[in-house]
C-alpha positions in Angstrom: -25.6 -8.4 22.0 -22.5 -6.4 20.5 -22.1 -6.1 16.3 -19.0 -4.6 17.2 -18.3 -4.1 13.6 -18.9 -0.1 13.7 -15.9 1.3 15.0 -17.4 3.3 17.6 -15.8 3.5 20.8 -12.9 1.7 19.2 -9.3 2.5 20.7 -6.5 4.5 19.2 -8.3 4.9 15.8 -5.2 7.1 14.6 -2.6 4.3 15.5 -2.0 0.8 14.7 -3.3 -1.6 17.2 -1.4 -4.5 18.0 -2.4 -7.8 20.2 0.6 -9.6 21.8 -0.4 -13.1 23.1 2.5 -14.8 24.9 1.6 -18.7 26.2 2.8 -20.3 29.1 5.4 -22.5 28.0 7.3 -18.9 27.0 6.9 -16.8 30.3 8.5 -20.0 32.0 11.4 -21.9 32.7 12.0 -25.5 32.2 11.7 -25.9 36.0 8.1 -23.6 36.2 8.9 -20.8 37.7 8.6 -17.4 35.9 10.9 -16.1 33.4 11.6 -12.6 34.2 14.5 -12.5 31.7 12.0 -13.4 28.5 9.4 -11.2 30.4 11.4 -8.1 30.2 12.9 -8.9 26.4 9.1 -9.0 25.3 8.0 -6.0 27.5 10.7 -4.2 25.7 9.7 -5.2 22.5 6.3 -3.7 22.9 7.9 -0.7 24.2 9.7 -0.1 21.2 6.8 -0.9 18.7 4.3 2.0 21.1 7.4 4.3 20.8 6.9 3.9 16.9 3.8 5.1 17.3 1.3 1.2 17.8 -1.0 0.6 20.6 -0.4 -2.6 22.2 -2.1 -4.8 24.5 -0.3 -7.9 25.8 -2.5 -11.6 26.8 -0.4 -13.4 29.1 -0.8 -17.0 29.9 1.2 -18.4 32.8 -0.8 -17.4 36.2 -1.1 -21.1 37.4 2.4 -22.2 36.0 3.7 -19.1 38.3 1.5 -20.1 41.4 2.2 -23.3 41.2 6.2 -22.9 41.2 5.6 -21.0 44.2 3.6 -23.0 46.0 5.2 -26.2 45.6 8.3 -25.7 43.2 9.0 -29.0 41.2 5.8 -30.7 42.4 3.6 -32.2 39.8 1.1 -29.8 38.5 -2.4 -30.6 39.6 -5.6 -31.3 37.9 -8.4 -30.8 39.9 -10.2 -27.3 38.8 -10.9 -26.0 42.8 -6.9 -26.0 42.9 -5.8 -24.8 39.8 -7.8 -21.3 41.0 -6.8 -21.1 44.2 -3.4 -21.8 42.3 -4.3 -19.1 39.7 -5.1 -16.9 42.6 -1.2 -16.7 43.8 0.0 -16.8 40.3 -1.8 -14.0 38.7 -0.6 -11.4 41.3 3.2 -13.0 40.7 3.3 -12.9 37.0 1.4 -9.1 37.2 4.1 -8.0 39.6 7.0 -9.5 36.8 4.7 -7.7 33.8 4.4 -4.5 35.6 7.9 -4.2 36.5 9.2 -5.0 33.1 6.8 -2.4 31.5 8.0 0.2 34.1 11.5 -0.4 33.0 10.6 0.4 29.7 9.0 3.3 30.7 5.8 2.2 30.1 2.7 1.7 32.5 0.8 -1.5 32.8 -2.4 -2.7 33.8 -4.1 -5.7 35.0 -7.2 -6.8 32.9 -9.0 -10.1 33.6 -12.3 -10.9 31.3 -14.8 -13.7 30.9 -16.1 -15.4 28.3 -19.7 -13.4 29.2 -18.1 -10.5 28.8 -17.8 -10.9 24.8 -21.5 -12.4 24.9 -23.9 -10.0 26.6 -23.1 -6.8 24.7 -23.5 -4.5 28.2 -20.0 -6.4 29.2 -19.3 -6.6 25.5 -19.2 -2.5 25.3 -17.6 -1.8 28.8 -14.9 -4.3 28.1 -14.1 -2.3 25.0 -14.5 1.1 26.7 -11.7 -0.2 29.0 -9.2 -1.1 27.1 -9.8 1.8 24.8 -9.6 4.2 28.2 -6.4 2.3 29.1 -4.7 2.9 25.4 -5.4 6.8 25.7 -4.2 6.6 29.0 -0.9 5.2 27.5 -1.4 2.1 29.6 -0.3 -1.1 28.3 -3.3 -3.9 29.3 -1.8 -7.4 30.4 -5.0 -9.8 30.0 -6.2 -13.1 31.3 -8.9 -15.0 32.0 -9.9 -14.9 35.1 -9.3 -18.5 36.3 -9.8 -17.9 39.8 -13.4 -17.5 39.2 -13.8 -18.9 36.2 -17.0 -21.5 34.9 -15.3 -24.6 33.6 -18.4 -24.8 31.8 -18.1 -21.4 30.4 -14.4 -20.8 29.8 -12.2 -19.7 27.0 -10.0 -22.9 27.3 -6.5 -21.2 26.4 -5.4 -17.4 25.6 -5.3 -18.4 22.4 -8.5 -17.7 21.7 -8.8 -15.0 24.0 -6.6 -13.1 22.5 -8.6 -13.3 18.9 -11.9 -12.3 21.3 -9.7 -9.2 22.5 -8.2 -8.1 18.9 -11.7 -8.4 17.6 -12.7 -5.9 20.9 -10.5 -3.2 20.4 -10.5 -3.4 16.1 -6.7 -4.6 16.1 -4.8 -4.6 12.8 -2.4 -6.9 14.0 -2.6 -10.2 16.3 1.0 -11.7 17.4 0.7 -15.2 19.0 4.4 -15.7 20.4 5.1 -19.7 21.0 7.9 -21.9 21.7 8.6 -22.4 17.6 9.0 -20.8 15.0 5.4 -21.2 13.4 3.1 -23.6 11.4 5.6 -25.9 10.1 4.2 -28.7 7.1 5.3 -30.9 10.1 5.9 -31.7 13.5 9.3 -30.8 13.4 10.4 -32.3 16.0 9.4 -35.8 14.6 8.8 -35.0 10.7 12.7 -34.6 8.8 12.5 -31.8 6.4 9.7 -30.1 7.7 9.4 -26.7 6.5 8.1 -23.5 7.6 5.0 -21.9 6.2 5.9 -18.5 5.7 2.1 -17.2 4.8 -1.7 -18.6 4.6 -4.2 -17.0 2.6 -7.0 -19.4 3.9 -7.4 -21.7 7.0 -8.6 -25.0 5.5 -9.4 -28.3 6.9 -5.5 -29.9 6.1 -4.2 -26.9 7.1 -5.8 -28.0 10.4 -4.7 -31.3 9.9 -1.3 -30.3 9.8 -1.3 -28.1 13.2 -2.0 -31.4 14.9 -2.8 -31.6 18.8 -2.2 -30.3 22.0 1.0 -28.7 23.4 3.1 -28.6 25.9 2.5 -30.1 29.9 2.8 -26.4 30.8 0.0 -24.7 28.6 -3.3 -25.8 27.6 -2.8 -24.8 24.2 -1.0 -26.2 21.2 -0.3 -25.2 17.3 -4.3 -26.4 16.6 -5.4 -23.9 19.2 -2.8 -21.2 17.4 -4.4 -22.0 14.0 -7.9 -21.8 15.6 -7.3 -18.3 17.4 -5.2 -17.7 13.8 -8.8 -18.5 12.0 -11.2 -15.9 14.7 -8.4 -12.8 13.9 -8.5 -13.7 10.1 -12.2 -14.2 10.3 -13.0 -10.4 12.1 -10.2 -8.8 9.7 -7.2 -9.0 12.1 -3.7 -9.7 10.4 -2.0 -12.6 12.2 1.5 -13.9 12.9 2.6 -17.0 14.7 6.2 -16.3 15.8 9.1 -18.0 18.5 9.1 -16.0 21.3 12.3 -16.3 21.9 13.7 -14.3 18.9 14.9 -11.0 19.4 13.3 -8.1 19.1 10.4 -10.6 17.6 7.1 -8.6 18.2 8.9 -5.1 15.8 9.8 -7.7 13.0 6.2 -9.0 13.1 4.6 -5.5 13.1 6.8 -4.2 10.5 5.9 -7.5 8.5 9.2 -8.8 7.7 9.6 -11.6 5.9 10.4 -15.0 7.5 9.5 -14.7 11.4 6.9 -17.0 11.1 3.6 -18.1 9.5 1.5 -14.7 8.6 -2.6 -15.3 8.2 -4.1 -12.7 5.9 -7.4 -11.4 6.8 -10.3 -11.6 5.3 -12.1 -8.7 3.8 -15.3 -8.9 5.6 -15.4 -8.8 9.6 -17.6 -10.9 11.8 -19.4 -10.0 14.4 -18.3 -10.4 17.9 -21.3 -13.0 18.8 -21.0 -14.6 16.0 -17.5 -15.2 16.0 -17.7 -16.4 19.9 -20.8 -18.7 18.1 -18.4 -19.8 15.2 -15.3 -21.0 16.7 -14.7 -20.1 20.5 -17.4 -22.6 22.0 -17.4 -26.4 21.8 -20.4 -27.9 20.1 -23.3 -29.9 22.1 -24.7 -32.5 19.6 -25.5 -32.1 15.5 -28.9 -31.2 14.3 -29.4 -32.8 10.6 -31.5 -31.0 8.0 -32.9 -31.5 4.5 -31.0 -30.2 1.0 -33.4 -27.9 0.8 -33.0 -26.5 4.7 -29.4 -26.6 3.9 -29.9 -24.4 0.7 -32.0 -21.7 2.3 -29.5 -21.3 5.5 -26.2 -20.9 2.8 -27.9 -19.0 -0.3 -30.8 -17.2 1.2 -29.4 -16.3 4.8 -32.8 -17.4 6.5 -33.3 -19.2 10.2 -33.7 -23.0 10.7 -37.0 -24.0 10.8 -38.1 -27.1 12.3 -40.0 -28.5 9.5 -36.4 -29.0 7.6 -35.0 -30.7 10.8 -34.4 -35.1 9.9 -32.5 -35.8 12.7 -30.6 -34.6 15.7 -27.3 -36.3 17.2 -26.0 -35.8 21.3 -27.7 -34.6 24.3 -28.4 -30.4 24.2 -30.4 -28.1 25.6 -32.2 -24.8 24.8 -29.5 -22.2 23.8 -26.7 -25.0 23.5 -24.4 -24.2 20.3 -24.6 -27.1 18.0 -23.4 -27.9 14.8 -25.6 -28.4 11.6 -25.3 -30.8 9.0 -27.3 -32.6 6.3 -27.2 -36.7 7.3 -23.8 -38.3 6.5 -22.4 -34.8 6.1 -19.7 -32.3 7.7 -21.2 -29.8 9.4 -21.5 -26.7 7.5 -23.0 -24.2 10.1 -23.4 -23.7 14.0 -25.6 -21.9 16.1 -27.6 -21.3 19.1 -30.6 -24.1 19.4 -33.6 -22.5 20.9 -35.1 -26.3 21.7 -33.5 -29.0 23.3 -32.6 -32.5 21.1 -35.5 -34.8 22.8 -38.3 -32.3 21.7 -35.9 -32.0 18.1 -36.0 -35.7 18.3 -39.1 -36.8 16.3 -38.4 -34.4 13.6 -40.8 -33.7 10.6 -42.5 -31.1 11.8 -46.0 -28.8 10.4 -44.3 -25.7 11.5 -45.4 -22.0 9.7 -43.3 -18.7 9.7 -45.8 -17.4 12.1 -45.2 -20.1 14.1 -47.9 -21.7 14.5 -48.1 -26.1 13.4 -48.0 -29.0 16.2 -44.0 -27.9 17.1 -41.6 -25.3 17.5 -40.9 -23.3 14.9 -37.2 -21.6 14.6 -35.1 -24.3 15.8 -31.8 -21.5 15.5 -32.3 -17.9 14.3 -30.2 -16.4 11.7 -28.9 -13.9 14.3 -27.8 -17.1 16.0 -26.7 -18.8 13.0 -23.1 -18.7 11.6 -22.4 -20.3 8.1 -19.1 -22.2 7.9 -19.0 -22.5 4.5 -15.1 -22.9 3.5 -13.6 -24.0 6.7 
């Protein structure tokens, strides 16, 4: 498993690295089918901002949107997953094809990158996902990534580029991550239905209304939303990355946001400390199984001293999980203030109470989730 936190290997060291994420809803038309004209305005953006002297990679969404216009233009979109990838299939080369020849016209080159969620786990795939995209940025290569949907687990899955692109800023030590939507950022409100609701123009910390505010899903077209901006917002801040939330549609949109102008959108300021790729992945990029419950005094050792959870501070367990399911820890009645990696599954958690020692030895299993497994969310 990758730290990731050392700089080595890390891409274009002497320049400022930049992560573009551009959603679905913005590399298509109302009717589906690709927009080449927004396509080459944002290509040409990032041209301008790797003339200045940036590296740049770019996570496009849009592969099935692009198949599926097509394959059956102005059909409904379907649902079932064996589709969608054979959809994503026909898509991904399409909206490559638009990418590519958009770069080329800004005299840049582009390349095709498509990662897993595995590949930020296991820290073989971690590292040669990294050395990659670092290989690519000396090359002067401008990586267009995506999840790889035509293979893809829907067990195991990033669930939008939103988060992807957080995973891939982490990866290649970005200063800056750009997540390009269809408004103009976090508003206090849904302003389409909330009258005088106004832009926030910076955020110091992600909080629980702040999340509140972001609200649900988005649009038919992407499988994202401003709650899945604000989460992908909260991994950059969390691993040090800067990060904007901008329209895509404003001109010359991806300069003003690396130059930090004022009043593009809603800027995220990074925290001081960076997180770990696993843990981060642990933290906030996969879904929790069930709740394990624990005593005040489990709770105090995991925050103030840092240690693993042992079984013998385990009450109670919530949901159906398995060994190495992530799952959410909480004292009974309580928010969850941590999440890790369980090493037992609930029904042998179940009975609780258990005569367990450090060695390991008692009538159960010792460390339910080791600190290298653990992530403290403490603030969130």
């Amino acid at each position: 498993m990758s730290s990731a936190g050392d700089g080595r290997d890390a891409p274009g060291r002497s320049a400022r690295r930049v992560v573009v994420k551009v959603g679905s809803s913005s590399v298509t038309t109302p009717a589906g089918d690709v927009d080449v004209e927004t396509i080459g305005r944002l290509a040409a953006d990032v041209a301008e901002v790797v003339a200045a002297g940036s590296v740049a990679v770019v996570v496009s969404s849009g592969a099935i949107a692009a198949g599926w216009s097509s394959l059956a233009p102005g059909a409904p979109r379907p649902g079932d997953p064996a589709t969608l990838q054979a959809v994503a299939a026909l898509g991904q080369h399409r909206l490559m094809t638009e990418w590519h020849g958009a770069f080329a016209a800004a005299g840049l080159l582009a390349g095709q990158v498509l990662l897993a969620p595995l590949d930020f786990v296991h820290r073989s795939q971690y590292v040669h996902a990294r050395r990659a995209l670092a290989k690519l940025l000396d090359l002067g290569v401008v990586p267009v990534v995506n999840e790889n949907d035509v293979v893809a687990d829907e067990e195991i899955r990033f669930g939008d580029n939103d988060r992807l692109a957080a995973l891939v800023a982490h990866l290649i030590d970005a200063d800056l991550l750009v997540l390009l939507t269809d408004t103009a950022g976090l508003f206090t409100g849904d302003p389409r239905r909330t009258a005088g609701a106004a832009l926030i123009e910076e955020v110091a910390e992600i909080d629980r209304e702040l999340e509140r505010v972001a609200g649900g899903a988005g649009t038919d077209v992407g499988s994202g939303g401003m709650a899945s901006k604000l989460a992908a917002a909260k991994m950059a801040t969390w691993s040090g990355v800067e990060t904007v939330i901008a329209d895509a549609s404003r001109p010359g949109v991806v300069g003003q946001a690396v130059a930090g102008r004022a009043g593009i959108g809603t800027r995220f300021r990074p925290r001081p400390r960076r997180m770990a790729a696993r843990k981060l992945w642990i933290a906030f990029a996969v879904g929790s199984a069930g709740t394990i419950e624990v005593d005040e005094g489990a709770r105090r050792a995991l925050v103030e001293r840092g240690t693993s959870l042992l079984a013998a501070g385990v009450v109670g367990v919530r949901g159906e999980f398995g060994p190495d399911d992530p799952v959410d820890v909480a004292t009974p009645g309580g928010p969850a203030f941590a999440r890790g990696l369980v090493r037992y599954g609930a029904d042998r958690l179940a009975g609780g109470g258990w005569r367990s020692r450090g060695d390991g030895t008692g009538d159960g299993p010792s460390v339910v989730i080791h600190r290298d497994d653990l992530v403290i969310l403490s603030g969130l």
